[in-house]
C-alpha positions in Angstrom: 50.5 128.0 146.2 48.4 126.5 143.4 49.9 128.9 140.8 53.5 127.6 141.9 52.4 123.9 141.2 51.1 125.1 138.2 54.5 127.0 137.2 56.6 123.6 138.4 53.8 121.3 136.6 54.8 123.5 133.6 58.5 123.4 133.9 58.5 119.7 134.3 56.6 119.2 131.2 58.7 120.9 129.1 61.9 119.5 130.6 60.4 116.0 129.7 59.2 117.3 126.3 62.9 118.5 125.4 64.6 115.2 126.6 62.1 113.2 124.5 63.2 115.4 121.5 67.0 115.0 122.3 66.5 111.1 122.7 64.3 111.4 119.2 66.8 113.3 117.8 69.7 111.6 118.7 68.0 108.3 117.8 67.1 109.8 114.1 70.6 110.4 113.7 71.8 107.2 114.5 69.2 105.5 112.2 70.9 108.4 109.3 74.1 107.5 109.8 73.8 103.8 109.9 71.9 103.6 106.9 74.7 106.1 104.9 77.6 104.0 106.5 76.0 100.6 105.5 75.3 102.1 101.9 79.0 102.9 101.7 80.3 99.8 102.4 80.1 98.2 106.5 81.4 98.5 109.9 84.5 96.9 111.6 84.3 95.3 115.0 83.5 97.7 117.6 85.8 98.0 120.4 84.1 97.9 123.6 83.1 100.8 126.3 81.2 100.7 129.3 80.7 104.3 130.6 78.4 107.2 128.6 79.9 109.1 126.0 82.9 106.4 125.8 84.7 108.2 128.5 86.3 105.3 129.9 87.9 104.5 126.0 89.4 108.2 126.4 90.6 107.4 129.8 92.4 104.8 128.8 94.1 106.3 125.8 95.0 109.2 127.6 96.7 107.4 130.9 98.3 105.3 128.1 99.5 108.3 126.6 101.2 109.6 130.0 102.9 106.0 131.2 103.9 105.7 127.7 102.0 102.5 126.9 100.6 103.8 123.2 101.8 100.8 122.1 100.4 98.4 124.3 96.8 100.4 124.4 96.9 100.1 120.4 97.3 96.5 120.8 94.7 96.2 123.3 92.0 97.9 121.1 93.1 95.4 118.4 92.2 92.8 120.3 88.8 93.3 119.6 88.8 93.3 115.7 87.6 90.1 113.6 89.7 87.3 114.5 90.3 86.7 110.6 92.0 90.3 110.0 92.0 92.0 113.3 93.5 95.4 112.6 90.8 97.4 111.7 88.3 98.3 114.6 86.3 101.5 115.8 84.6 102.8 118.6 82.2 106.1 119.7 83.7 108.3 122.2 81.8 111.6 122.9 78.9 110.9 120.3 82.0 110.6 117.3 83.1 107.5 115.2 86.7 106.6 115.2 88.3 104.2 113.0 91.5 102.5 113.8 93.6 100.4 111.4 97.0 98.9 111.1 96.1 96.9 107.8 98.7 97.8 104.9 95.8 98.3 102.3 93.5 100.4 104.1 96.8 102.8 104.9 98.0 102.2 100.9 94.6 103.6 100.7 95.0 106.3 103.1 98.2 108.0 101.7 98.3 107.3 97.9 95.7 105.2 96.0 92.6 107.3 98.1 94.7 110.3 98.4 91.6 112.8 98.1 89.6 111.4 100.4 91.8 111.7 103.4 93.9 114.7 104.9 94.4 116.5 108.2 90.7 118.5 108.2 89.8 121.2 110.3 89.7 119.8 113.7 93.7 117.9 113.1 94.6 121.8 111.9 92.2 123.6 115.0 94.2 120.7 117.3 98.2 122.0 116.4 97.5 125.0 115.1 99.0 126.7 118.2 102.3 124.6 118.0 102.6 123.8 114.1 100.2 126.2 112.6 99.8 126.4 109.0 102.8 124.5 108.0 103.1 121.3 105.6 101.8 118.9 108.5 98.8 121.0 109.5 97.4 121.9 106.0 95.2 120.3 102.9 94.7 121.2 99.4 96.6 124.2 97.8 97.8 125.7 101.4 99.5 122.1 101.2 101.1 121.6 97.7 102.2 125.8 98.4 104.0 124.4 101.8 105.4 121.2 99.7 106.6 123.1 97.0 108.0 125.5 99.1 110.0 123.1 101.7 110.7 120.5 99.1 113.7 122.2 96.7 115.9 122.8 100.4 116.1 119.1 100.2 117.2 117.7 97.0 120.5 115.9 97.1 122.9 118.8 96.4 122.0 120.6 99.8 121.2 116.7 101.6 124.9 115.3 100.4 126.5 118.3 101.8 127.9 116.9 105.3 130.0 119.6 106.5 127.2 120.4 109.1 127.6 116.9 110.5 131.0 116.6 110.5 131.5 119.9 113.3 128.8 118.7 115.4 129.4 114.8 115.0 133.0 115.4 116.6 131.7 117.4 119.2 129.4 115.3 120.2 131.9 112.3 120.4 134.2 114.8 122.2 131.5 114.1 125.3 131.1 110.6 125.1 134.4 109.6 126.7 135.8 106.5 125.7 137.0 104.3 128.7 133.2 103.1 129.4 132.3 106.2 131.3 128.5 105.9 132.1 126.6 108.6 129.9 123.2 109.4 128.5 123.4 109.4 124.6 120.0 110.1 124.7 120.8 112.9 126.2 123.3 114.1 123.8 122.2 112.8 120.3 119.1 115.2 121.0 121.5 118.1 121.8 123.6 117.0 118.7 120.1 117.0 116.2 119.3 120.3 117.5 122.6 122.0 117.0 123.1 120.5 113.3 118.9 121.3 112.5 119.8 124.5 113.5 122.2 124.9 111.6 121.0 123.7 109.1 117.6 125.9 109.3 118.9 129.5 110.4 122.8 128.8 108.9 124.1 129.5 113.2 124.1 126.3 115.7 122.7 127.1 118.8 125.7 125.1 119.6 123.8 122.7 122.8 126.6 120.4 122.9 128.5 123.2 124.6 126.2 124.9 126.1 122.9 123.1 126.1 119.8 125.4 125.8 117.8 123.9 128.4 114.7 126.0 128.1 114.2 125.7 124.4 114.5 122.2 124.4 112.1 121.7 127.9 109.6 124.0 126.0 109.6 121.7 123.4 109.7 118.8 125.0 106.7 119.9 127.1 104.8 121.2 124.1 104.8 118.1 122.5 103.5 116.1 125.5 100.9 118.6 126.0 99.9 118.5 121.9 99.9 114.7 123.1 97.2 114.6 125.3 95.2 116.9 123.4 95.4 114.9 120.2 94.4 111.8 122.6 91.6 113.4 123.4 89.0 113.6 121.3 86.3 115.7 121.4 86.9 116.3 125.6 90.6 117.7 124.8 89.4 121.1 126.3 89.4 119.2 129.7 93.2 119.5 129.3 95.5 121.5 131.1 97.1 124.5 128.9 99.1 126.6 130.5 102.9 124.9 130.5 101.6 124.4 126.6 101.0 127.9 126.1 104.2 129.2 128.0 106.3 126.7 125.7 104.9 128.0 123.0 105.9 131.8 124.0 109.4 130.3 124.7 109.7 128.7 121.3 108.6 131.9 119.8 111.0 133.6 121.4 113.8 131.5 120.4 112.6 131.8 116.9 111.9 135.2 116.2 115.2 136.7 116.6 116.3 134.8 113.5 113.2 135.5 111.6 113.8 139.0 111.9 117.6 138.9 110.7 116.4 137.3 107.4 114.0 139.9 106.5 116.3 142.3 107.2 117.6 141.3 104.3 116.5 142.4 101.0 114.9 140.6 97.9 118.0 141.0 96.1 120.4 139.9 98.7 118.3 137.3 99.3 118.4 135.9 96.0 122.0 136.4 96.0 122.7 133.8 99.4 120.0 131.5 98.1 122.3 130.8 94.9 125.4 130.6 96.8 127.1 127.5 97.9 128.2 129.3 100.9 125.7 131.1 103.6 122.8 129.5 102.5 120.3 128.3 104.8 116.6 126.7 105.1 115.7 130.3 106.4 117.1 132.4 103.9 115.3 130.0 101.1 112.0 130.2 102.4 112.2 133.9 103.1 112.8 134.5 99.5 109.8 133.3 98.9 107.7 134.9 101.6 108.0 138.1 104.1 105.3 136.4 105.9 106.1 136.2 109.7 104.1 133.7 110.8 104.5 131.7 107.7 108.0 131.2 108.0 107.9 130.1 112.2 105.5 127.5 111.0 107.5 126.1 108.2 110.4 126.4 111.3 109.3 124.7 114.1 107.7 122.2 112.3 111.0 121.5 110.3 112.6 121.4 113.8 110.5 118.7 115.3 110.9 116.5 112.0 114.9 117.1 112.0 115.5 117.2 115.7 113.2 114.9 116.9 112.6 111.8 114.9 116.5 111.6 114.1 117.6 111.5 117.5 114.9 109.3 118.5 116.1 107.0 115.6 119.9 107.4 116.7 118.8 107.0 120.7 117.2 103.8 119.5 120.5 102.4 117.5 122.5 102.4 119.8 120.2 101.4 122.6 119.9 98.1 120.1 123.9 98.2 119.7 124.8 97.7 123.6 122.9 94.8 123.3 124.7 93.2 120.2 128.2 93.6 120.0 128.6 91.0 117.2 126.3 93.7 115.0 128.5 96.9 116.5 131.7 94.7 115.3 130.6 93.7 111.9 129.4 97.3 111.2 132.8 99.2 112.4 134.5 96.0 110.0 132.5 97.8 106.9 133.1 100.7 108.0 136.7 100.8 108.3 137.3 98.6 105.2 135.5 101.4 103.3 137.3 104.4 105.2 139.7 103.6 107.3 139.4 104.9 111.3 139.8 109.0 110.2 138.4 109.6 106.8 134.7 111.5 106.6 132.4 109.6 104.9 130.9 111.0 101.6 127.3 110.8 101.1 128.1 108.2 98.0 129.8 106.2 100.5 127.3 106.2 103.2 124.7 104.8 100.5 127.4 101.9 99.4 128.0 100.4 102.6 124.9 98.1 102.5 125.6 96.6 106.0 125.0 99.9 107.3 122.4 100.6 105.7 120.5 97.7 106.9 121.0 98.7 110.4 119.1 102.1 109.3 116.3 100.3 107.7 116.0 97.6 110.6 115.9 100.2 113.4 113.6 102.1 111.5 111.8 98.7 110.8 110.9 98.6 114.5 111.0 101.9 115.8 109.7 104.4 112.6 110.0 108.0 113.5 106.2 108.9 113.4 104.6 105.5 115.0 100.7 107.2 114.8 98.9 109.2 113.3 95.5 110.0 111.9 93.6 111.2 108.7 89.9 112.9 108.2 87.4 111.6 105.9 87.4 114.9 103.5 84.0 113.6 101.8 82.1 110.2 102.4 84.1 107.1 101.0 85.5 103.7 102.4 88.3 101.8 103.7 89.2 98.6 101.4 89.8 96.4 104.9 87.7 95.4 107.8 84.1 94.9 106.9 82.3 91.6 105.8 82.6 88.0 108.2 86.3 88.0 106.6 87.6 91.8 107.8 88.7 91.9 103.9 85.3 93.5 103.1 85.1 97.4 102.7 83.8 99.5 105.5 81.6 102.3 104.9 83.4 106.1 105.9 81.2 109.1 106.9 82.3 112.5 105.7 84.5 114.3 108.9 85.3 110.4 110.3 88.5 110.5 111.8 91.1 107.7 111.1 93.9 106.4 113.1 96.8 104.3 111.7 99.6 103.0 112.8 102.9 102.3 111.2 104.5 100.7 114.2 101.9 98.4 115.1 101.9 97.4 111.2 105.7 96.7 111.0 105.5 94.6 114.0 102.6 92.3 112.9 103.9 88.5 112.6 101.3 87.4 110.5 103.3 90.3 107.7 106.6 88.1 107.7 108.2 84.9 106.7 108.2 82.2 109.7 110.7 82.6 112.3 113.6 80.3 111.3 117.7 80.5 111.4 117.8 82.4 108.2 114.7 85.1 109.0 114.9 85.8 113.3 111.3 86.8 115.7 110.6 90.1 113.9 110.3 92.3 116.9 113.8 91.7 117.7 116.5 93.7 115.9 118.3 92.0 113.1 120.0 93.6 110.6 121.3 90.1 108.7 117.4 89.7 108.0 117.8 92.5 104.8 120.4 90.7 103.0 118.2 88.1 101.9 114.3 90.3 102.4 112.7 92.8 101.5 109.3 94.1 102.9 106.5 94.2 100.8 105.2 97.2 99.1 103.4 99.2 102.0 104.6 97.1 104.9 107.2 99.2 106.0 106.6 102.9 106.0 109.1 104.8 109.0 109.0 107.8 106.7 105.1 107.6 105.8 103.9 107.2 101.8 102.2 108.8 98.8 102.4 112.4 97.7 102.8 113.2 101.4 106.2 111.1 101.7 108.6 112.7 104.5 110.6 115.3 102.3 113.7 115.2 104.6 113.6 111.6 104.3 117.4 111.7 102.8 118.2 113.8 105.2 117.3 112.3 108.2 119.0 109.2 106.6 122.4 110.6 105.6 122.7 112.4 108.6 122.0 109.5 110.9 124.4 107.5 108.6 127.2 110.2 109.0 126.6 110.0 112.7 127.0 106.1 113.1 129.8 105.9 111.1 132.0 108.6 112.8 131.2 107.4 116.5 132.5 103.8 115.2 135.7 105.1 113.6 136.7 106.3 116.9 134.8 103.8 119.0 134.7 100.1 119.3 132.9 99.1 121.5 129.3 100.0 122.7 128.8 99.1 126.9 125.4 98.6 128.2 124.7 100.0 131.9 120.7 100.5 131.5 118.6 97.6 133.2 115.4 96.8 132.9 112.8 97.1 129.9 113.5 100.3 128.0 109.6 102.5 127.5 108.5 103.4 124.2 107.6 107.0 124.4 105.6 108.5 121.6 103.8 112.0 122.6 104.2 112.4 118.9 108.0 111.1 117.4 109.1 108.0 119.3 111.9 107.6 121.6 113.4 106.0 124.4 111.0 106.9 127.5 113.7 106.1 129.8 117.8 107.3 130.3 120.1 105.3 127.7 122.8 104.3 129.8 125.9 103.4 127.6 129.6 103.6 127.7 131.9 103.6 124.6 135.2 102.5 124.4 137.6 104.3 122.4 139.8 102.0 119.8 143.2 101.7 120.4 146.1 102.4 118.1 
């Protein structure tokens, strides 16, 4: 009996002795990595949490996450900030600092002016690896510039201005939109309609989803990225979730994938080489193989080519005409350009698409409010700063530990009011979609970035825009009228591109004559 007290005498000690050392420990750390952040520069305000570990922040980001309200939890955070520049703030969740900014110079920063003090980092790359693996979104350094350079040449203007790929699936596509105000989907469709031309575009075949749509591939993807989501929302507690509809859309998209990865390296170097300088049979795939026989390399350069040309241009597209059911004076003065420029029948060419300025102002306003990647998040590659958000002002630096993680956020930025004119006759609110507004303004440098900035600057950007521009103008040649049937407030869903988190109910009516 006594040598059992004794034993649980003992045990108790040592219990006590090794939280006094983890409280010690933990508050020796604290007192380290205040003193390095305030020799750096500062802090920003800190937003708010009331249970251990932050878990209550995570909570919230994550239910935000699956009721689509990113948008709304983004703001909320930013509600704490300094009341003089309020959109730069940071928190602890899980023991971690994160930073969180929607200020145009701390992204400026970011992306180009402290380009090599910020990338993805391990724990972005250990995140997607499963989904985008070691392609151009998940990778720093050379295994970056490699993917760049390798990606980069598919995209210059010869391949980009040559629209025959939109023109087959463009008139499909309008082929199942009616044209006596029958009610339809064109979310639905226009993500059908980026797949087949991406496709097409990528393996030089159309999976062809406007005629037969591909429902598994596109729920595997679609569930993949929801899943990615959650665990990017996560933090450091992501392992707490669920995995296994991720992993079996991952097998599915592999599936889909491989049997075109093998049919390009059946071919030979030589052959290879031979399709690559051709005007005809070329393809993204083909390209790329020539320049590796890696497997794995080239389904990571794939899928995460897919999900920038699928995804983010049908979003974009879902989005338009979402706006244009609303606006029928906008739809009518468009189709005007447009026809005074082609007529109702004639393809556009990619010259014309980029001299019909109207147009193009509807591109650059939807994108304005809606850009294709709306967050997203950087590491601190080595200790540095942030220009915004320390000091009594919030224009003061803030100090940025080594492995920090940062979160910016285009749309919140291109939303802000305090980054416009005043709302007057000539210049409308700016969260309501206006095209007029670009004839006489023009954002400011780093105010308006739907297709990010710096050396990392989308590479398909012209690509994304000249198809979306092909697409509007062909469905108003034939169309001329754009009927809203949706009702309520539309969701802004952002697992990672945003879209329209609820059916876009329209009906087009076909021009007469």
């Amino acid at each position: 009996m006594f040598e059992l007290l004794i034993t649980q005498f003992c045990i108790a000690r040592l219990l006590i002795v090794a939280a006094l050392i983890f409280i010690a420990t933990s508050i020796w750390r604290r007192v380290v990595e205040h003193r390095e952040i305030k020799e750096l520069g500062g802090y920003a305000f800190q937003v708010p949490t009331r249970l251990p570990f932050g878990v209550d922040f995570l909570y919230k980001a994550v239910l935000a996450s699956i009721h689509h309200k990113n948008l709304e939890f983004w703001l909320y955070i930013f509600s704490f900030g300094n009341p003089e520049a309020p959109f730069t703030v940071e928190t602890k969740t899980a023991g971690a600092r994160f930073v969180f900014t929607a200020d145009p110079e701390n992204i400026k920063a970011i992306l180009t002016t402290q380009f090599s003090d910020y990338g993805k980092g391990k724990p972005f790359h250990d995140d997607w690896k499963d989904f985008l693996g070691d392609s151009i979104f998940t990778t720093d350094g050379e295994q970056w510039h490699t993917n760049r350079q390798l990606i980069r040449p598919q995209f210059v203007r010869d391949r980009v201005s040559d629209l025959h790929i939109f023109e087959k699936h463009a008139q499909k596509l309008m082929n199942l939109m009616g044209g006596k105000g029958e009610e339809i989907d064109i979310n639905v469709l226009f993500f059908r309609y980026t797949l087949d031309a991406a496709t097409d575009f990528l393996f030089g075949s159309s999976i062809e989803s406007l005629d037969c749509p591909q429902a598994e591939f596109a729920r595997a993807f679609d569930e993949v990225q929801r899943v990615q989501s959650l665990i990017s929302r996560s933090g450091p507690l992501n392992w707490f979730i669920p995995r296994r509809t991720f992993r079996t859309g991952i097998q599915t998209i592999n599936s889909f994938l491989n049997p075109y990865i093998e049919q390009a390296l059946r071919l030979s170097p030589e052959e290879l080489e031979n399709i690559t300088k051709s005007d005809t049979g070329y393809t993204f795939l083909h390209a790329i193989a020539s320049f590796t026989r890696d497997r794995k390399q080239l389904r990571d350069q794939l899928v995460a080519c897919l999900l920038a040309g699928r995804d983010t241009t049908a979003g974009a597209l879902s989005w338009l005409f979402h706006e244009f059911s609303t606006h029928p004076d906008i739809v009518a003065k468009l189709r005007h350009e447009i026809l005074n420029h082609l007529g109702p029948t004639e393809p556009p060419a990619y010259t014309d698409l980029k001299n019909m300025r109207y147009l193009q102002h509807c591109l650059n306003e939807i994108l304005r409010l809606y850009p294709g990647v709306p967050f997203n998040v950087r590491l601190a590659l080595h200790d540095t700063t942030l220009p915004h958000g320390g000091g009594p002002t919030g224009l003061e630096p803030i100090g940025i530990r080594k492995d920090t993680p940062i979160g910016y956020s285009p749309i919140i930025m291109q939303r802000r009011l305090d980054l416009y004119p005043p709302t007057s006759a000539s210049f409308p609110d700016p969260l309501l979609f206006c095209p007029d507004r670009w004839e006489h303004w023009q954002p400011k440098p780093w105010e308006y970035i739907p297709f990010n900035g710096g050396p990392r600057i989308c590479v398909g950007q012209q690509f994304a825009l000249t198809e979306m521009g092909y697409t509007v103008v062909r469905i108003l040649q034939r169309f001329e009228r754009v009927e809203k049937y949706w009702e309520g407030e539309q969701l802004i869903k952002t697992d990672i591109v945003v879209q329209p988190g609820k059916p876009v109910k329209v009906g087009f009516w076909e021009a007469k004559g």
